[in-house]
C-alpha positions as CSV (number, residue, x, y, z in Angstrom):
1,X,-56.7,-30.6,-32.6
2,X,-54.4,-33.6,-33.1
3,X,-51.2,-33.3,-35.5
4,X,-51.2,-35.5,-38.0
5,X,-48.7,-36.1,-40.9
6,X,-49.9,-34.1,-44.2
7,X,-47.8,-36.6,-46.3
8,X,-50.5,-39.3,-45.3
9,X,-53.5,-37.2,-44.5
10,X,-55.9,-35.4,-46.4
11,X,-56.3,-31.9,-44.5
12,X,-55.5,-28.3,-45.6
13,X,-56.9,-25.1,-44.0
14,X,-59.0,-25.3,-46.1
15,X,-60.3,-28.5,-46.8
16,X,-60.1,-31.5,-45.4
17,X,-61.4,-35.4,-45.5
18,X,-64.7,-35.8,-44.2
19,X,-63.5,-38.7,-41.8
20,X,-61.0,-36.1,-40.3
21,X,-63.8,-34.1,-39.1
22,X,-63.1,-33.8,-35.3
23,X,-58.7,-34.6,-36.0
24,X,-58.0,-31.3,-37.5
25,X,-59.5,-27.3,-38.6
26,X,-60.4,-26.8,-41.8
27,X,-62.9,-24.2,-43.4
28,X,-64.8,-27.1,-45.0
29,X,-64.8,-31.3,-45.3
30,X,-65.4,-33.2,-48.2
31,X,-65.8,-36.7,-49.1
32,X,-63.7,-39.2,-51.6
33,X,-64.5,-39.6,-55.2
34,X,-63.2,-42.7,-56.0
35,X,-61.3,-42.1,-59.6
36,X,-58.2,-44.3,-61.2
37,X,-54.9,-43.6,-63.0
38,X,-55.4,-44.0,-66.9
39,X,-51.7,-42.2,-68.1
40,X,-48.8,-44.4,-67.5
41,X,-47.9,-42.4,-64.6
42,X,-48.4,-39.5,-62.8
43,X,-46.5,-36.8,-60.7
44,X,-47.8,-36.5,-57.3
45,X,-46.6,-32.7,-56.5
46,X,-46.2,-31.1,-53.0
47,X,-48.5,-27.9,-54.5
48,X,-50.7,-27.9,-57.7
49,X,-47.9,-26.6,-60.2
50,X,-45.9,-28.2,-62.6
51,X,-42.8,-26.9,-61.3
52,X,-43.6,-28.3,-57.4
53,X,-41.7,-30.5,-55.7
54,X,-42.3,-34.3,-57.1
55,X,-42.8,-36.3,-53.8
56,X,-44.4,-39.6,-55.3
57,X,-45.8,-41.1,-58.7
58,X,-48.7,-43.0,-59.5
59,X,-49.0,-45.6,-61.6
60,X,-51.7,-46.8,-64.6
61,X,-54.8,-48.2,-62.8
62,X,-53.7,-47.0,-59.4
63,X,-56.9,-46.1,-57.3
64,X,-56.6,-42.6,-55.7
65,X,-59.8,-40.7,-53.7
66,X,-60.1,-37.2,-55.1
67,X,-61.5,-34.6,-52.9
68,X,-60.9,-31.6,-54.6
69,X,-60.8,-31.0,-58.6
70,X,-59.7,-27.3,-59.7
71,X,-57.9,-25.8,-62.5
72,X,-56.6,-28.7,-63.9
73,X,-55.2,-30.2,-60.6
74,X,-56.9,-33.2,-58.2
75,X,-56.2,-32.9,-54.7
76,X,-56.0,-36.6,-53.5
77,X,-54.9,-39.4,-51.9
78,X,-53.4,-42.2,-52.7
79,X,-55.5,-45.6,-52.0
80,X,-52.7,-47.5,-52.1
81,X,-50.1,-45.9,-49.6
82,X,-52.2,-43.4,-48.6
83,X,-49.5,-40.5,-49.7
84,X,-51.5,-37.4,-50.2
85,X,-50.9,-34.6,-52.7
86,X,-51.5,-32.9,-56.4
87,X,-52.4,-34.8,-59.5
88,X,-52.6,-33.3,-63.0
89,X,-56.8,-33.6,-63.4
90,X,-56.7,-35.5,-66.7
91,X,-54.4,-37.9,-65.4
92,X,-57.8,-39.4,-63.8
93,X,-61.3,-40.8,-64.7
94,X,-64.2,-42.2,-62.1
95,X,-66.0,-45.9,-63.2
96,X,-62.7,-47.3,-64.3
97,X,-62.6,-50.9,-64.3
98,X,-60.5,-52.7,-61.9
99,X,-57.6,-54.2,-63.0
100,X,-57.1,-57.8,-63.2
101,X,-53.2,-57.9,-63.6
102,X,-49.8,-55.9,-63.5
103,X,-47.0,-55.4,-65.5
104,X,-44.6,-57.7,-64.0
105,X,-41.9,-56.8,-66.3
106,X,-39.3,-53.7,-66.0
107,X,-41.4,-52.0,-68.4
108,X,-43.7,-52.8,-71.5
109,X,-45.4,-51.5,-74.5
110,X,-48.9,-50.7,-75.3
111,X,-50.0,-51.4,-78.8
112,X,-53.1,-50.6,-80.8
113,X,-53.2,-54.1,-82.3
114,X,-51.9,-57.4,-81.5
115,X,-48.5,-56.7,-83.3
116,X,-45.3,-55.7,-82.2
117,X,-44.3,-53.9,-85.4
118,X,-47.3,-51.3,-84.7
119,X,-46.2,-47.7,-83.2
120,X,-46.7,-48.3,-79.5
121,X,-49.3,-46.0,-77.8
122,X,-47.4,-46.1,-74.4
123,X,-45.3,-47.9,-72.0
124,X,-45.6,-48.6,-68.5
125,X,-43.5,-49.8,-65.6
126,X,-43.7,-52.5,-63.3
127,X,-46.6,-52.8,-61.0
128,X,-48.9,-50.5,-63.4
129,X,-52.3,-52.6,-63.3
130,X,-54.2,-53.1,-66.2
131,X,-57.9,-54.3,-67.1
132,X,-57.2,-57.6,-69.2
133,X,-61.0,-58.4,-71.1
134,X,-59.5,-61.0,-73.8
135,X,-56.3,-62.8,-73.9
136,X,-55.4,-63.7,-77.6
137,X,-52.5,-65.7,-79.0
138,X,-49.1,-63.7,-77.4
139,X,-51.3,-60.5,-76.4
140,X,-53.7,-59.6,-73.5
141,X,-56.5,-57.5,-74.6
142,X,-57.4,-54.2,-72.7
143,X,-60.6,-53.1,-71.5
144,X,-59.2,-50.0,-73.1
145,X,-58.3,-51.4,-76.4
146,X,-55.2,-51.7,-75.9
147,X,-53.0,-54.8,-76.5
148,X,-49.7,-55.6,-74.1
149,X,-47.9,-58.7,-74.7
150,X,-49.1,-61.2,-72.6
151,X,-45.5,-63.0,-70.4
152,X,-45.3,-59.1,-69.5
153,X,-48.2,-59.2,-67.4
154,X,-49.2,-61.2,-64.1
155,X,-52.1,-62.1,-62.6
156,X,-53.0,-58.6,-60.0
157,X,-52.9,-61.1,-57.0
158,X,-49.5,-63.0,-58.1
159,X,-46.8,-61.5,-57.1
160,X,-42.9,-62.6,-56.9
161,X,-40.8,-65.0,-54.6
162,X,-38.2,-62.1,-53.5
163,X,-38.3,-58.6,-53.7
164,X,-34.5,-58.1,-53.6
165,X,-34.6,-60.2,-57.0
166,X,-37.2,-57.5,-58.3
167,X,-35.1,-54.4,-57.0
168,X,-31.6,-56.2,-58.8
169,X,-33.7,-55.6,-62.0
170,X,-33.1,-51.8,-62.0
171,X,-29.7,-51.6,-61.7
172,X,-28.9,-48.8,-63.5
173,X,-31.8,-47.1,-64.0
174,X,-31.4,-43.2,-63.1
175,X,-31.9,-41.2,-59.8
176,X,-35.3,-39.4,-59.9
177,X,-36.2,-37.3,-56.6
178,X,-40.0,-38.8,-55.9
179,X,-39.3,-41.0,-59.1
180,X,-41.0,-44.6,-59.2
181,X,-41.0,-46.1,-62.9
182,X,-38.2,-47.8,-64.7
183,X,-37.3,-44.4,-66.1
184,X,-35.9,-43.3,-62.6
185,X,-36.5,-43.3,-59.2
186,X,-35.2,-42.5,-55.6
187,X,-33.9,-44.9,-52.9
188,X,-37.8,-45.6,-50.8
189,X,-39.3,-45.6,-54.3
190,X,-36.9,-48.5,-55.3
191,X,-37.9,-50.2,-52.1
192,X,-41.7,-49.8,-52.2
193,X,-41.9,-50.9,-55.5
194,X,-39.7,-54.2,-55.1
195,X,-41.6,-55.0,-51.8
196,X,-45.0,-54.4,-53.9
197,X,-44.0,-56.8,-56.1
198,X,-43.7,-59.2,-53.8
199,X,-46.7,-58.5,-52.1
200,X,-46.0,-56.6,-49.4
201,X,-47.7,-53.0,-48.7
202,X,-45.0,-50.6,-47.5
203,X,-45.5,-46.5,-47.3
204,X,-43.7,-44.5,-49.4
205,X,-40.8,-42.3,-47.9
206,X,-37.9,-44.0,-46.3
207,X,-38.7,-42.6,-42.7
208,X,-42.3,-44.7,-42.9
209,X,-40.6,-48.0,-44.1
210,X,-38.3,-47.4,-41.2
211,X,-41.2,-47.0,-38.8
212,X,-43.2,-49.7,-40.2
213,X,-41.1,-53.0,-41.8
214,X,-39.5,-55.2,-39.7
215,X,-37.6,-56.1,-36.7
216,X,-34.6,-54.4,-35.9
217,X,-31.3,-56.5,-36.5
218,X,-28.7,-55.3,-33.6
219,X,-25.6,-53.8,-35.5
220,X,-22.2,-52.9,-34.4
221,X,-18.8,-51.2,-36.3
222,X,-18.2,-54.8,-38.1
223,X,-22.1,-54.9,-39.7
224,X,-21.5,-58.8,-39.0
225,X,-24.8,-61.0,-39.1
226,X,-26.8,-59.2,-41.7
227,X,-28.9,-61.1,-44.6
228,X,-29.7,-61.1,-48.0
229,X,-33.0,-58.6,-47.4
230,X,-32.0,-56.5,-44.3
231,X,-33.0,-53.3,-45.1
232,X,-30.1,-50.7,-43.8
233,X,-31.4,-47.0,-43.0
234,X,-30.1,-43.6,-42.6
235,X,-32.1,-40.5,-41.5
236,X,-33.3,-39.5,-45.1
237,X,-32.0,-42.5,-47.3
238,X,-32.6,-46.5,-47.7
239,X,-30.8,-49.5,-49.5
240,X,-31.5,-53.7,-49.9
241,X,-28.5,-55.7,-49.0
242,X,-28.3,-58.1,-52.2
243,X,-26.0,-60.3,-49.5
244,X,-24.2,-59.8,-46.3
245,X,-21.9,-57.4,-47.7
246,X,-23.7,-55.7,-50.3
247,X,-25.8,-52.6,-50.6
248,X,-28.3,-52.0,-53.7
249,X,-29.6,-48.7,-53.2
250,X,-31.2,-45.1,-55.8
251,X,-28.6,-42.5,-54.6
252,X,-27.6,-39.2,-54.9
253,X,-24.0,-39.7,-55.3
254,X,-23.9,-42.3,-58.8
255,X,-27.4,-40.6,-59.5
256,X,-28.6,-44.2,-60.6
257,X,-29.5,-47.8,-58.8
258,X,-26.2,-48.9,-58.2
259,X,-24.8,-52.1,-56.0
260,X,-21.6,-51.1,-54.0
261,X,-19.9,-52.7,-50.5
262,X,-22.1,-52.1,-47.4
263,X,-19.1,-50.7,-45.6
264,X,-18.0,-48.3,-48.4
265,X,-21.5,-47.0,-48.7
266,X,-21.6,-46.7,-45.1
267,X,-18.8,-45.1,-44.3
268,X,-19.1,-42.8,-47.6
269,X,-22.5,-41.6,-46.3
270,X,-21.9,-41.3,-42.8
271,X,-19.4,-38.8,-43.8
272,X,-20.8,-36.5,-46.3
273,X,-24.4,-36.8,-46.4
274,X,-27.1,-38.8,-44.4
275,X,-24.5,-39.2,-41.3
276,X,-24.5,-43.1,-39.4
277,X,-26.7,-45.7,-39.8
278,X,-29.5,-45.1,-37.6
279,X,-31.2,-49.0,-37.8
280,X,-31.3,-52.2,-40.0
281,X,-34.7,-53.8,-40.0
282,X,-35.1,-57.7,-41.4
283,X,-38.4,-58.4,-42.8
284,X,-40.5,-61.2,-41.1
C-alpha cells in the first residue's frame, strides 16, 4: 500500500475515503457528505476529544466532507486545504447555502437586527464566508437572519492586493498552537490566512507551504537580496518579510504576531529553537 500523509488524507484502520480504495487498508471505505461550518469557528483536533491536540480551525461557511459522524465528533476533511481531522458534530449542517462573501475585516459582529446597539449573536474572523440574501442600508442580510455590517464584508471572489498588508493587520494578536482567527493563531496559520485573502490557495502547516509556494531565493550569511513577500522558513516555523530586513511572524517566543529584524529573528531561532534557515521562497 502507498504511504500517504494522514494530515491531508482521509484514512484510518478503520475507515477510509472511498477514493483511497486501492492507496491504503482500512476495515471499511466511505464516501463524503458534503456539510458546512455554521459556528464561527471550529477546532480541528488530532483525536475526537476536547482536550486533543488543536492542529487547524475552520471557519463559518467553510465546506468540509464528513465521512464519519459518532458521539458528537465528525471525522472529515477539510475542502479547502484538504487538512483532515475531528470536528465537534454540531459545529456542522448538510444543504447549507454557499456563501457569496467574506469577512474582509480583522473580525466583525453578527447582529439580530440591523443595529449596532443590539447584543451581538457572534463574531467572526477574516475570511469566514457568509450567505448575503438582502443588503439594506449599512447591513448585509444573512441567509441565516443575521445582519453583519456591510464595509466588513467582500464579495467571496474579491480578494486583496497584498497579503503581507493583510498579515500586518494582526500584529499583536496572541500565539495560538493550530490557532487561525483574530483571537490567536500560529506562524503557517498567519500565513494561510493572509495568502487566502489575497487569493491564493496554500496548505496549512508550514512544511506544506514550504513544499508548495514559490521559487527558492538563493541566500547566504548577509540575507542580501530579499523582498517585501519572501517567505523565510525554518524546519517547524514560518514568517513574511514586511521589507528586506523585517520579519512578521506568530511565534513562540513573544507568544503574539510580532515584527522584529530578519537577522535578530534569525539568529535568535537558529540558536534556541527551530536551528538555521532551511529556504526562502518568493511567490510568483
Amino acid at each position: 500500500m502507498t504511504i500517504l500523509d494522514r494530515r491531508i488524507h482521509a484514512f484510518r484502520p478503520d475507515l477510509a475515503a472511498r477514493h483511497l480504495a486501492g492507496q491504503v487498508e482500512a476495515a471499511r471505505f466511505a464516501d463524503a457528505q458534503p456539510m458546512r461550518v455554521v459556528v464561527p469557528s471550529a477546532p480541528l483536533r488530532r483525536e475526537p476529544r476536547p482536550d486533543a491536540s488543536l492542529d487547524t480551525e475552520a471557519l463559518a461557511g467553510e465546506l468540509v466532507q464528513v465521512y464519519e459522524r459518532e458521539e458528537g465528533w465528525a471525522w472529515v476533511q477539510l475542502a479547502a486545504d484538504g487538512y483532515v481531522g475531528y470536528l465537534p458534530d454540531d459545529a456542522l449542517r448538510p444543504d447549507q447555502p454557499v456563501p457569496t462573501h467574506r469577512v474582509a475585516g480583522l473580525r466583525t459582529f453578527v447582529y439580530p437586527g440591523p443595529s449596532i446597539k443590539l447584543p451581538p449573536l457572534a463574531s467572526l474572523s477574516l475570511n469566514a464566508g457568509v450567505a448575503v440574501v438582502e443588503e439594506k442600508g449599512d447591513f448585509a442580510i444573512l441567509a441565516d437572519g443575521g445582519h453583519v455590517f456591510l464595509k466588513h464584508l467582500a464579495p467571496a471572489d474579491r480578494f486583496e492586493a497584498d497579503f503581507v498588508a493583510v498579515a500586518e493587520r494582526f500584529l499583536g494578536v496572541p500565539y495560538l498552537w493550530g490557532g487561525k482567527t483574530s483571537l490567536g493563531l500560529d506562524c503557517s496559520g498567519l500565513t494561510q490566512l493572509a495568502l487566502a485573502a489575497a487569493g491564493i490557495a496554500s496548505p496549512r502547516d508550514s512544511d506544506m507551504l514550504e513544499a508548495a509556494l514559490g521559487s527558492a531565493v538563493p541566500f547566504g550569511e548577509s540575507l542580501s537580496g530579499l523582498e517585501r513577500g519572501d517567505l523565510i522558513f525554518w524546519k517547524g516555523h514560518v514568517g513574511i518579510l514586511t521589507d528586506p530586513e523585517t520579519l512578521l511572524h506568530a511565534n513562540g517566543y513573544t507568544m503574539t504576531v510580532h515584527r522584529e529584524p530578519l537577522k535578530e529573528a534569525r539568529d535568535r531561532i537558529r540558536d534556541n529553537s527551530f536551528g538555521a534557515i532551511t529556504s526562502i521562497k518568493r511567490l510568483e
